[in-house]
C-alpha positions as CSV (number, residue, x, y, z in Angstrom):
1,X,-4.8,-38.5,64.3
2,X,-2.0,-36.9,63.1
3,X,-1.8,-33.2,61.8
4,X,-0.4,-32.5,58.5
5,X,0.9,-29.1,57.1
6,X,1.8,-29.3,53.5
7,X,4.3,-26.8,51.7
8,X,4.6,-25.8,48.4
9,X,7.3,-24.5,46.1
10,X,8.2,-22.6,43.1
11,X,11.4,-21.2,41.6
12,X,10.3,-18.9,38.7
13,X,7.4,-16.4,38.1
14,X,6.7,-18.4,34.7
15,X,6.4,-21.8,37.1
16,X,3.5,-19.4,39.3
17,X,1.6,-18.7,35.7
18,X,1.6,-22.4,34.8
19,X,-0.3,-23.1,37.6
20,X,2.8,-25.6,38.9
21,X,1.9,-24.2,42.7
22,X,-2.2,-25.8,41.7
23,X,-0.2,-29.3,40.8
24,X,2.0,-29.3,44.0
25,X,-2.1,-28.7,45.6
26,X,-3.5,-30.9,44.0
27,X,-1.3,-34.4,43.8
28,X,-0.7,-33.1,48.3
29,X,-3.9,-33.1,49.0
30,X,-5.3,-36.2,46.8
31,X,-2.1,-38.0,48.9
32,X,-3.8,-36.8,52.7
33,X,-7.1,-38.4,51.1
34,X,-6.1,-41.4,50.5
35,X,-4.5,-42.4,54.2
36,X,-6.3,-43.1,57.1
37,X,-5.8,-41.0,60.9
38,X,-4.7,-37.8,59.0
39,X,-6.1,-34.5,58.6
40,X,-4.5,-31.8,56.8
41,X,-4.4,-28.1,58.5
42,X,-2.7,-26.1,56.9
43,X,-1.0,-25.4,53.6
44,X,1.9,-22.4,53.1
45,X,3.5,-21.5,49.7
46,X,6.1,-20.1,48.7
47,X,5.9,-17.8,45.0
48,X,9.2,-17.2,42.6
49,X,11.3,-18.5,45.2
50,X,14.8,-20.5,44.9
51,X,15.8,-23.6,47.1
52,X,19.3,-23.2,45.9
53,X,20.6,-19.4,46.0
54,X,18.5,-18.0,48.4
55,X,18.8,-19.1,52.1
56,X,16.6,-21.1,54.5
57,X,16.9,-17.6,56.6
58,X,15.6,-15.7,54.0
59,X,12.4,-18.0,53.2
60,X,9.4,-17.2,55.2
61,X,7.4,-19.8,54.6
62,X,10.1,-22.2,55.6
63,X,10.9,-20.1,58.8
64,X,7.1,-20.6,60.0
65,X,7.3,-24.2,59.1
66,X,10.6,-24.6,61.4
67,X,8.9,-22.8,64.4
68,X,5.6,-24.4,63.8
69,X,7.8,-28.0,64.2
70,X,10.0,-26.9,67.1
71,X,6.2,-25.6,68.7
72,X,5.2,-28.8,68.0
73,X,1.8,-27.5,66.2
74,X,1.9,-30.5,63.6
75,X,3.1,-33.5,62.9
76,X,4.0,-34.3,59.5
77,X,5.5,-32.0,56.9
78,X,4.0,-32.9,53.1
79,X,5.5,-31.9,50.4
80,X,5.3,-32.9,46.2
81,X,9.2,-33.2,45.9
82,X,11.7,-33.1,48.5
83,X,13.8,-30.9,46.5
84,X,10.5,-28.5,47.1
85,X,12.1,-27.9,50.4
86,X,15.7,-26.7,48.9
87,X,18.5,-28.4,47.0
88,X,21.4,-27.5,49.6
89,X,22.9,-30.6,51.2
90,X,24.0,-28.8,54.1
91,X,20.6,-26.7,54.7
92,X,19.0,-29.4,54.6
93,X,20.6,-31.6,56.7
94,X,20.2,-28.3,59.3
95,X,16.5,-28.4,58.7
96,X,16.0,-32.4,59.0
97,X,18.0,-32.5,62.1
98,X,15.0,-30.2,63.2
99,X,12.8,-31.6,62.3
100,X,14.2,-35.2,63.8
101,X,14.7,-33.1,67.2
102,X,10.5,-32.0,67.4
103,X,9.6,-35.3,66.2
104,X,8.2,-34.3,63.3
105,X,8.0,-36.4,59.9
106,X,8.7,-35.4,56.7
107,X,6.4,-37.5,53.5
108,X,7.0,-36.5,49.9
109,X,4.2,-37.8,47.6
110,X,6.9,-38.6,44.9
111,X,10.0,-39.6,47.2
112,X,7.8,-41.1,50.1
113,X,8.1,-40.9,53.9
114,X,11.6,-39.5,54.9
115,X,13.4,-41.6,57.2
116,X,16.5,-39.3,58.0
117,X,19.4,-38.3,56.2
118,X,21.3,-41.2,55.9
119,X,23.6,-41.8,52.7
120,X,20.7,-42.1,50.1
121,X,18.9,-38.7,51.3
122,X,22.6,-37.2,51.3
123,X,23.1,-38.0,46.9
124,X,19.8,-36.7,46.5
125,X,20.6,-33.6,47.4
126,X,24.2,-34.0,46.5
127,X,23.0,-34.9,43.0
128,X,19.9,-31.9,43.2
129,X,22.4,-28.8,43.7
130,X,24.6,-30.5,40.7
131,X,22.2,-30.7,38.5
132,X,21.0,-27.3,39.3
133,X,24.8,-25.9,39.4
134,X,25.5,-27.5,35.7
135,X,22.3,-26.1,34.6
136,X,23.2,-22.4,35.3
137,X,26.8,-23.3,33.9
138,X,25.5,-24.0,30.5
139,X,23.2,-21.9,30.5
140,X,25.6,-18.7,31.3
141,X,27.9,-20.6,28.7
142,X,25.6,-20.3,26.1
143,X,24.2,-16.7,26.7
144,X,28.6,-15.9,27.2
145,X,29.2,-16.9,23.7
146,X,25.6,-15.5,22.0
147,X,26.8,-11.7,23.8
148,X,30.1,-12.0,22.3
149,X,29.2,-12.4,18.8
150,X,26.8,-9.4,19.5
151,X,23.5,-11.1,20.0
152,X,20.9,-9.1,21.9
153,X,20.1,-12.4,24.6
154,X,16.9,-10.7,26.2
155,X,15.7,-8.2,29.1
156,X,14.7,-5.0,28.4
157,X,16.8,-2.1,25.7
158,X,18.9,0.3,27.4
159,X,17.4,4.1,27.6
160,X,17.9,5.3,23.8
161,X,17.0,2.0,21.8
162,X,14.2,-0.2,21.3
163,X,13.6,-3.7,20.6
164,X,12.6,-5.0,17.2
165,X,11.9,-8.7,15.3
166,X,14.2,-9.4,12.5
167,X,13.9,-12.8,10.7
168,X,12.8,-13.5,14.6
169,X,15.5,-12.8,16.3
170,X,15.2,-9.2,18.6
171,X,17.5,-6.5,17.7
172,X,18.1,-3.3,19.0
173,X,17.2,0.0,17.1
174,X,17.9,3.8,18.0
175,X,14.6,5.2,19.5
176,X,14.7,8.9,18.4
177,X,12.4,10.3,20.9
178,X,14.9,8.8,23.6
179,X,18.0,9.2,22.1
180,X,17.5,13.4,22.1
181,X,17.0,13.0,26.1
182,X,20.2,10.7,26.2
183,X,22.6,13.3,24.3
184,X,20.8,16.0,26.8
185,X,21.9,13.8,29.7
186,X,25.8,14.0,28.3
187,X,25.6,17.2,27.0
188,X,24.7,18.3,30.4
189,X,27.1,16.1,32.3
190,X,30.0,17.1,29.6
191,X,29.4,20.6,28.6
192,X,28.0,21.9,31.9
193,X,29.7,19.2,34.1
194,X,27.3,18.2,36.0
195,X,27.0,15.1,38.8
196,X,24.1,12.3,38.1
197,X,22.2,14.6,41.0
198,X,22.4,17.9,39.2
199,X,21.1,16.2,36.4
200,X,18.3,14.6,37.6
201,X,17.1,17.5,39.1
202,X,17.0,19.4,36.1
203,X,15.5,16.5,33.5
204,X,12.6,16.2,36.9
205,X,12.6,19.9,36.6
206,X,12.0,20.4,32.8
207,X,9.2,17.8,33.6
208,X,11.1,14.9,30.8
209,X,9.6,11.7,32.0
210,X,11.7,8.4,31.9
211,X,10.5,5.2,29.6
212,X,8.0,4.6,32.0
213,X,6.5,7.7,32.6
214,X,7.9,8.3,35.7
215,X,10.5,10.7,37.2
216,X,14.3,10.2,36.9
217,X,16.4,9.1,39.6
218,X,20.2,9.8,40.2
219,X,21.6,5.9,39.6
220,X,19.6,5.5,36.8
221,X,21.3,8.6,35.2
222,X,24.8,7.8,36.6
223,X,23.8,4.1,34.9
224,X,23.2,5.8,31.2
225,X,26.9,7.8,31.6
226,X,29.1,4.9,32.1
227,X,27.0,2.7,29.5
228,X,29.7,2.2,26.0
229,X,26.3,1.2,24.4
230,X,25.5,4.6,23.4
231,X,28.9,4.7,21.2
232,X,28.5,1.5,19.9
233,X,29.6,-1.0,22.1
234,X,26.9,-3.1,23.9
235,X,28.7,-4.7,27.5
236,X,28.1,-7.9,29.4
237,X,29.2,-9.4,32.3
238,X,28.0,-6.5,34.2
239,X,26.4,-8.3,37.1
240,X,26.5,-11.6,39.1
241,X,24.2,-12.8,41.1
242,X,26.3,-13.4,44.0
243,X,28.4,-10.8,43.5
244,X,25.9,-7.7,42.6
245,X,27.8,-5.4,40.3
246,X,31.0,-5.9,38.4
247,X,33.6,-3.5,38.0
248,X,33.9,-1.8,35.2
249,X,37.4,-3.0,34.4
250,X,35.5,-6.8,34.2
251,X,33.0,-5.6,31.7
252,X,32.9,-7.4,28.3
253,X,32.3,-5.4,25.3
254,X,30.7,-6.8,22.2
255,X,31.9,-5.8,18.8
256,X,31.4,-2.0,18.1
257,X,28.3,-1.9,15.8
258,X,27.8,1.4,14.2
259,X,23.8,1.1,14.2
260,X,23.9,1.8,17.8
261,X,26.0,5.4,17.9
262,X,23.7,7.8,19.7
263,X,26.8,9.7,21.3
264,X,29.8,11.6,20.3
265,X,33.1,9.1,21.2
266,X,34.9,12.2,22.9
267,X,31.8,13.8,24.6
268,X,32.0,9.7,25.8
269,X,35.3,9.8,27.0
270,X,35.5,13.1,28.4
271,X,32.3,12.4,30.9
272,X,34.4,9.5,31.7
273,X,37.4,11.5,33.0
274,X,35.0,14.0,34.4
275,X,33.5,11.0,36.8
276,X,36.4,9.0,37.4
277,X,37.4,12.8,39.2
278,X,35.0,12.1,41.4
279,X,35.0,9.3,43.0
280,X,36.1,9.5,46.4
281,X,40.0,7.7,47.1
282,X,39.2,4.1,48.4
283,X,35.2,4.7,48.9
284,X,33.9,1.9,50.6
285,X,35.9,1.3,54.4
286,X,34.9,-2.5,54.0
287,X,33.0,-2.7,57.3
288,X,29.1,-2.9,57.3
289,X,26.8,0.4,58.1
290,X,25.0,-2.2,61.4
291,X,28.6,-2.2,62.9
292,X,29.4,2.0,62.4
293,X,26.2,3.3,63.0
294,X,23.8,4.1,66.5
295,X,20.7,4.9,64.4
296,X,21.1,2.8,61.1
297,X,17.5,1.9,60.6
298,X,15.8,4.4,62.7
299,X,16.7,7.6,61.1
300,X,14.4,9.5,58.2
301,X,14.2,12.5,56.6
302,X,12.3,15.0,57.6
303,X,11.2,16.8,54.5
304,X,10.0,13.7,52.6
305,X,9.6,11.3,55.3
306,X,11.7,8.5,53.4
307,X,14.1,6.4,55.2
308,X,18.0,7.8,55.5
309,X,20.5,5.6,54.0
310,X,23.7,5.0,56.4
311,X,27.0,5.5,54.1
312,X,30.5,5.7,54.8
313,X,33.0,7.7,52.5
314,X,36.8,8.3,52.6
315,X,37.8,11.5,51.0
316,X,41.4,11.9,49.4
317,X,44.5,11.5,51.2
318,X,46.5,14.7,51.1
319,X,49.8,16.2,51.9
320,X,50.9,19.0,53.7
321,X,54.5,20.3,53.8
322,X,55.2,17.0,52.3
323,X,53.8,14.7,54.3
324,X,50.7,12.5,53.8
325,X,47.7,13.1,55.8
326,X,45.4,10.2,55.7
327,X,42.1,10.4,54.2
328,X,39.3,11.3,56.1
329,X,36.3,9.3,56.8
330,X,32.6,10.9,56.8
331,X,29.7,8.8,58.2
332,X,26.5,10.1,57.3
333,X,23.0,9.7,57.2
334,X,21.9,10.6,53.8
335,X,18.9,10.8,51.9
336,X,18.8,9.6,48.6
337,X,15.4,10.5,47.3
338,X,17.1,14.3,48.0
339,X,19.6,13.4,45.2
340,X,16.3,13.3,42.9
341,X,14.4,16.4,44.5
342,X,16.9,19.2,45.7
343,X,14.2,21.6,45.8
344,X,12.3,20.0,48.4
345,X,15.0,19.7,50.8
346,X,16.7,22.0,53.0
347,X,19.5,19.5,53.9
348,X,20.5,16.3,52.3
349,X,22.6,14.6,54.5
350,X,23.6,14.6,57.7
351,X,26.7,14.0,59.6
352,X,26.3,10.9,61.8
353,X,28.8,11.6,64.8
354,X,26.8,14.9,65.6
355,X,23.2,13.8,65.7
356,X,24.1,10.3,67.2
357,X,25.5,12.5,70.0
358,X,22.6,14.8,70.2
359,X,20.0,12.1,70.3
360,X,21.9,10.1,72.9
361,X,22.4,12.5,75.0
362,X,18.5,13.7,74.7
363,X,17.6,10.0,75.6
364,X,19.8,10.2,78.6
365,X,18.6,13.1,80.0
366,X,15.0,11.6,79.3
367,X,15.5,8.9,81.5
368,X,17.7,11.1,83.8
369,X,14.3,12.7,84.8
370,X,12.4,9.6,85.0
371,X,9.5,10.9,82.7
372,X,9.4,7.3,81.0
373,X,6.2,6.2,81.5
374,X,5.6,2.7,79.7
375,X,2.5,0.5,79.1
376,X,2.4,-2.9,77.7
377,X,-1.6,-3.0,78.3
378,X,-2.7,-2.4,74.5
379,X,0.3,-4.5,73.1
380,X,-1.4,-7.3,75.4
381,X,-4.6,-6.7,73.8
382,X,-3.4,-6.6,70.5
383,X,-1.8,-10.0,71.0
384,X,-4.8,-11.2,72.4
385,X,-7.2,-10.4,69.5
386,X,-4.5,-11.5,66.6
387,X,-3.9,-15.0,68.8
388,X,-7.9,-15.2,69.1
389,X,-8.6,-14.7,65.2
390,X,-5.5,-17.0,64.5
391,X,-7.3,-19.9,66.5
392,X,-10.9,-19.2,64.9
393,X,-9.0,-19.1,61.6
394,X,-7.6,-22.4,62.1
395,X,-11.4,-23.7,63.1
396,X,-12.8,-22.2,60.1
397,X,-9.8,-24.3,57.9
398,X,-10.2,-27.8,59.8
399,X,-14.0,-27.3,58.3
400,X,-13.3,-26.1,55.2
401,X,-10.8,-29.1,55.1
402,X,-13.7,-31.6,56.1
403,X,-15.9,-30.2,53.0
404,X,-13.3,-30.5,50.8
405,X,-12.6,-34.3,51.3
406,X,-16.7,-35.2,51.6
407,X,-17.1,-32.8,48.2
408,X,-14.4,-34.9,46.5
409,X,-15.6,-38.5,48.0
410,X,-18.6,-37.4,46.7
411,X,-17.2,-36.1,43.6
412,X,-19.1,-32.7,43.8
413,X,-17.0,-30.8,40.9
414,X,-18.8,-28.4,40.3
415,X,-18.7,-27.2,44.0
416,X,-15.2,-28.2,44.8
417,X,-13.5,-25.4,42.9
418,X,-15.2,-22.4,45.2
419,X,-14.0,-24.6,48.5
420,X,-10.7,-24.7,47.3
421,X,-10.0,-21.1,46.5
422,X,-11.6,-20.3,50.1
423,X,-8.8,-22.7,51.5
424,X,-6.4,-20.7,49.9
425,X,-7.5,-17.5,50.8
426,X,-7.8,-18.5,54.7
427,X,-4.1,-20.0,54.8
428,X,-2.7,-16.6,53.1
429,X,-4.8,-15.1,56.1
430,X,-3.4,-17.1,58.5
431,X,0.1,-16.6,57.3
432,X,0.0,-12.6,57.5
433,X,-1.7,-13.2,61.0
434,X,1.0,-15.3,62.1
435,X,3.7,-12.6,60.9
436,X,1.9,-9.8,62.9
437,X,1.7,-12.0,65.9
438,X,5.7,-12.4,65.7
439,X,5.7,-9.0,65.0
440,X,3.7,-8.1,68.8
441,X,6.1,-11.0,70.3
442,X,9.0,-9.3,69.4
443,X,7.6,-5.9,71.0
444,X,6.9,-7.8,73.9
445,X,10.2,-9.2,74.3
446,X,11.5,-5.8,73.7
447,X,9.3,-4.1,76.4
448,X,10.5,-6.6,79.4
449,X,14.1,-5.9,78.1
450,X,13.6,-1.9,78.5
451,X,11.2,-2.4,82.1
452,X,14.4,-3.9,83.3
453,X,16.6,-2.0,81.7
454,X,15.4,1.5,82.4
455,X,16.7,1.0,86.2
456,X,20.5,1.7,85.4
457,X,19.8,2.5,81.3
458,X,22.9,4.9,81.2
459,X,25.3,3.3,83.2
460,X,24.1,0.4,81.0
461,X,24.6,2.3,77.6
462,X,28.0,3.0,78.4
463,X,29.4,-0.4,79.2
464,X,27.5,-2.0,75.7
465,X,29.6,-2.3,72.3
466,X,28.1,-0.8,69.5
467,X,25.9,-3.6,68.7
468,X,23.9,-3.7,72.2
469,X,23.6,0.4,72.1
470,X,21.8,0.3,68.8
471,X,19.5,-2.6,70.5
472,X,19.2,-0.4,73.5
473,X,18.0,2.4,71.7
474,X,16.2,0.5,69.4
475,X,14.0,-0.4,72.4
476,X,13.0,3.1,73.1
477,X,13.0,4.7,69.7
478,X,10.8,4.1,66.6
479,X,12.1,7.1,64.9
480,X,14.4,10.0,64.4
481,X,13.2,12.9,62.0
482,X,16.3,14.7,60.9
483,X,15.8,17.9,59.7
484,X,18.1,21.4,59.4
485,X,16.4,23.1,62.1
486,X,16.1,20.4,64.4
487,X,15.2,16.7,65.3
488,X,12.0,14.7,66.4
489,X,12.5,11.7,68.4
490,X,9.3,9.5,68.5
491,X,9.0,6.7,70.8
492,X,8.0,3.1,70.8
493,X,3.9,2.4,71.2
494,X,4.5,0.9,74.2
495,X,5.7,4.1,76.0
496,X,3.5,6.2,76.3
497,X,5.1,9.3,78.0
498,X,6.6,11.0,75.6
499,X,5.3,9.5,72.4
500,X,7.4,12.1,70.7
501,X,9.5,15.0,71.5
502,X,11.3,17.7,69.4
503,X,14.3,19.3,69.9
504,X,15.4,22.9,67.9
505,X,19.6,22.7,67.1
């Protein structure tokens, strides 16, 4: 009998509201009814997400399905399509292989059983990702050409306008109510010259709710300064998906319409010069916060508990007595909700060379004393309990499966429907279960790392690159709670002498 897992795929949130995901079900499973010595067991799905710009690595479902083959828990992959599974010659060719190497088959109900990627399989997929690629191109084309002769081509109105219907089309209008808060905004950053931070704190302050009803935050505000909407000039081209955001020198305006004015040109251009001031010489060093920093990931704030964001800054390069010093670079830990809510904290950010230091060196003396006392016992029952209620989950499915084929044999309608939806509900079950038990693995594989490693840890430490210290520390530590007056260090779950300690600067 051969065990079947069937997959499911859709790229758009519209695709989820036409029930396309219940059509992928539903032609899948009428396919497993029809053959003979298989039995479906489980089904995974995969909402609003692309097979052509976003990565096998970055799929979930498709991740499960790859260690479910190589764990060899099924045998046949069913999908509707095979461009279901992505559109990416080379991905896929990756994933096949896998596939080929466990053993495991691949059946489409449209394309049929998948007998490797020999020259046919190889122009499907060639011809998939073109057709998806000249798609996009004419589709960009046309929405390139309707934002150049000023057409508004959809999303939501920038902060200050609203959207409304003429001879069908949507326009944008001046919303009053907004546009008063949008002239405070550069009024404030003009006038009073002040950052996006300042003035976020204040608008927050003086209780002035955004669009949404909720309060203002610092990009948002930085977002509404450098806009040209507000005197007249709508912009494209401000994004890409691969690329995130586009200079401002790559902007394209649209032609001025007067309709749109909400701000003075000069106050405009003057809160231009005022932010082109600040922006630090050369700002990003080009090499990725993982690489520079011992605690990226592990460090939060201690006033508001939110996460600390790892950045890197050059300042100016200066000169003294004529000759050029180089610009300095600053690596900090820095909180961002701060930037929105001054008044909560007592420091913002925090310089990462110092407290990397400090918490290192508190490790090391930890271990030093050999106070570590670690204990894998409840991570072994937790592992226990999620693997138990994964296997009864897959019981309960493999009967649930049985009623649904009898209920359709017998062509019990009326019953079907319920049976289905609980078939659902138990493989999105399954599928968190399966993420918290890779979750417990991953401790597990962390606590024999530190058991071995806590015989020589600092000798250790000091003979790593950057890369293995954060993984050594990562180990140990589940978080570091900067604060002003001090730092709190607290420990994995699996150790549980000291689960936390504090030290006072």
């Amino acid at each position: 009998m051969k065990r079947v897992w069937a997959y499911y795929r859709v790229s758009t949130k519209s695709q989820v509201l036409q029930h396309d995901i219940t059509l992928q079900r539903k032609a899948c499973l009428e396919y497993v009814s029809n053959l003979q010595n298989c039995i479906i067991e489980r089904e995974i799905e995969e909402l609003a997400v692309s097979g052509y710009s976003k990565t096998i690595e970055k799929r979930e479902g498709l991740n499960r399905i790859l260690l479910g083959a190589k764990q060899k828990e099924f045998d046949v992959l069913l999908v509707f399509m095979l461009d279901r599974i992505g559109r990416k010659k080379e991905e896929m060719e990756f994933f096949f292989d896998t596939f080929k190497a466990a053993e495991v088959e691949i059946w489409s109900v449209i394309d049929g059983k998948f007998s490797g990627f020999s020259n046919d399989e190889m122009k499907y997929f060639d011809q998939s990702s073109k057709e998806v690629e000249k798609t996009s191109q004419r589709v960009k084309k046309r929405f390139a050409q309707l934002k150049e002769e000023g057409s508004f081509t959809g999303g939501s109105a920038p902060y200050g306008y609203k959207l409304v219907k003429v001879n069908g089309i949507s326009e944008l209008v001046i919303n009053p109510t907004e546009a008063d808060v949008v002239n405070k905004i550069f009024n404030l950053a003009c006038i009073n010259q002040f950052g996006s931070c300042k003035i976020t704190q204040v608008l927050n302050n003086q209780k002035i709710k955004t669009r949404h009803g909720k309060q203002w935050i610092y990009t948002t505000i930085t977002r509404i300064l450098r806009n040209p909407v507000y005197i007249g000039f709508p912009a494209f081209n401000k994004y890409s998906n691969l690329n995130g955001r586009h200079k401002r020198s790559e902007w394209k305006p649209q032609p001025k319409n007067e309709k749109l004015i909400i701000v003075d040109e000069k106050i405009f251009s003057e809160t231009q010069k005022l932010m082109d001031k600040r922006i630090p010489h050369n700002n990003y060093s080009g090499v990725t916060p993982k690489e520079e920093f011992l605690l990226n990931d592990l460090c939060f704030c201690g006033y508001c508990g939110k996460k600390l964001k790892s950045e890197i800054n050059r300042g100016r390069p200066k000169s003294l007595n004529r000759n050029n010093i180089d610009a300095k670079i600053y690596r900090r830990y820095v909180c961002d909700y701060s930037k929105n809510h001054h008044i909560l904290h007592n420091q913002r950010d925090f310089g990462a060379e110092k407290h990397e230091e400090l918490v290192i060196s508190s490790l090391q003396k930890l271990i030093e004393s050999n106070n570590i006392i670690i204990d894998n016992t409840n991570l072994i029952r937790d592992k226990g309990f999620i693997t138990e209620k994964i296997d009864k989950l897959k019981e309960e499915l493999k009967l649930m499966y049985s009623l649904y084929f009898m209920m359709k044999n017998a062509k019990e309608l009326s019953k079907i429907n319920k049976v289905e939806n609980d078939i659902h509900d138990l493989n999105i079950e399954l599928f968190h279960l399966d993420n918290r038990l890779c979750n417990l693995l991953s401790k597990e594989q962390s606590f024999n790392f530190l058991k071995y490693e806590l015989i020589n840890w600092n000798k250790r430490f000091e003979e790593c690159n950057i890369i293995e210290k954060w993984v050594m520390i990562e180990r140990i530590v589940e978080k570091v709670i900067l604060e002003k007056e001090g730092y709190t260090i607290i420990t994995k779950d699996y150790i549980k002498s000291p689960a936390n300690f504090r030290v006072v600067k």
